[in-house]
N, C-alpha and C positions, 0 to 999 in steps of 0.2 A: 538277356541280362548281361552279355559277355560286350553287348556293343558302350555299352556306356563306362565302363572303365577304362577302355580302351581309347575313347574319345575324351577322354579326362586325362588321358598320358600322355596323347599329342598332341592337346593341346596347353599342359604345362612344359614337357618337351621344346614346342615352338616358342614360347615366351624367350628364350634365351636369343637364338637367332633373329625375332625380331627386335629384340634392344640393339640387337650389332647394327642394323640395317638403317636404323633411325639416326638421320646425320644432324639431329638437332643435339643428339646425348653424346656425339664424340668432341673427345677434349681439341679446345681450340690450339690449332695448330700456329706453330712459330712463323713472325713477320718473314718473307722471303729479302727482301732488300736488308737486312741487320747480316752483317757479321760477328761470328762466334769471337771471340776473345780467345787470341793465343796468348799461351804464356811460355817465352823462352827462357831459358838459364843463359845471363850474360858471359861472357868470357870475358874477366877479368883482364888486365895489364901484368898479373903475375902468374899468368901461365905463359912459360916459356919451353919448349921441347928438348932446346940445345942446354941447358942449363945442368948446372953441377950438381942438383938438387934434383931434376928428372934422371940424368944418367944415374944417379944412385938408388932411383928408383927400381928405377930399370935393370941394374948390376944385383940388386938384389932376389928381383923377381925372375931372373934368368938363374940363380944359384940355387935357390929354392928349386925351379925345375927340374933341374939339373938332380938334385939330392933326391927328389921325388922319384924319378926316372930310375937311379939306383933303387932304391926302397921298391919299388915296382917291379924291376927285374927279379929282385934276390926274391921276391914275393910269390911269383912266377914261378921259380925253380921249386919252391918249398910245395908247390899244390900237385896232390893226385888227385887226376879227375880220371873218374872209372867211366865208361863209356860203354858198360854191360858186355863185357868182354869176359 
């Protein structure tokens, strides 16, 4: 009695691996000769790097670090880290 449960498990078991196997059920695969469709971000005419508009960019994003860098040290000094000592 022990064999016919068991022949009902492998072969509900096996139905899965045979759907994999059947190349009429996989989804139809992309034309090889098509190319994908890039999409770039153009670069404008007003992006200039030397410009008085980027340097203050820039002046400010270097001040900021700068102020960071403080705040981080003093931040630094203020922690006790116990070390099971």
């Amino acid at each position: 009695m022990y064999f016919r449960p068991t022949l009902v498990f492998c072969a509900v078991a096996a139905l899965p691996l045979m759907a994999l196997a059947d190349p009429a059920s996989a989804p139809p695969s992309k034309e090889q000769g098509s190319a994908e469709n890039v999409h770039v971000q153009p670069r404008g005419n007003t992006f200039m790097p030397s410009s008085a508009a980027e340097d203050a960019v820039q002046k400010g994003i270097t001040d900021f670090n700068e102020k960071q860098e403080v705040l981080d040290e003093k931040f630094d000094k203020k922690l006790e880290i116990c070390r099971g000592c």
